[in-house]
NUZA-430941 format. One record per residue (C-alpha): z, x, y. Coordinates in steps of 0.1 Angstrom, whole numbers, plus 5000, padded with zeros to 4 digits. Layout:
N
ZXY ...
//
This chain:
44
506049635039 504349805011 504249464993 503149265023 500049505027 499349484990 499049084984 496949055020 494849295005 494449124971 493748784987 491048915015 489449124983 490348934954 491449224933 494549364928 495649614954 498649804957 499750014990 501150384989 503650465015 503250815025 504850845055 508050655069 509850685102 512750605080 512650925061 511851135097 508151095104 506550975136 504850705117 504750505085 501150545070 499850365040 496850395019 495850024998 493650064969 492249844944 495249874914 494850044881 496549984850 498150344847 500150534877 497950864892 
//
């Protein structure tokens, strides 16, 4: 999914943009949430 959000994001934007999972049913949470931001060239 994470991949999916980031490459609609790049092409409505047209800039790089990667998604950040940080929350998953899979791993117990209610919900998956995600936050997409534009892409830098070093992790945070």
């Amino acid at each position: 999914m994470r991949g999916i959000l980031s490459g609609f994001f790049t092409g409505l934007f047209g800039v790089e943009a990667e998604a950040v999972e940080n929350k998953c049913i899979a791993k117990g949470d209610v919900f998956c949430e995600f936050t997409i931001r534009e892409k830098t060239s070093f992790k945070d």
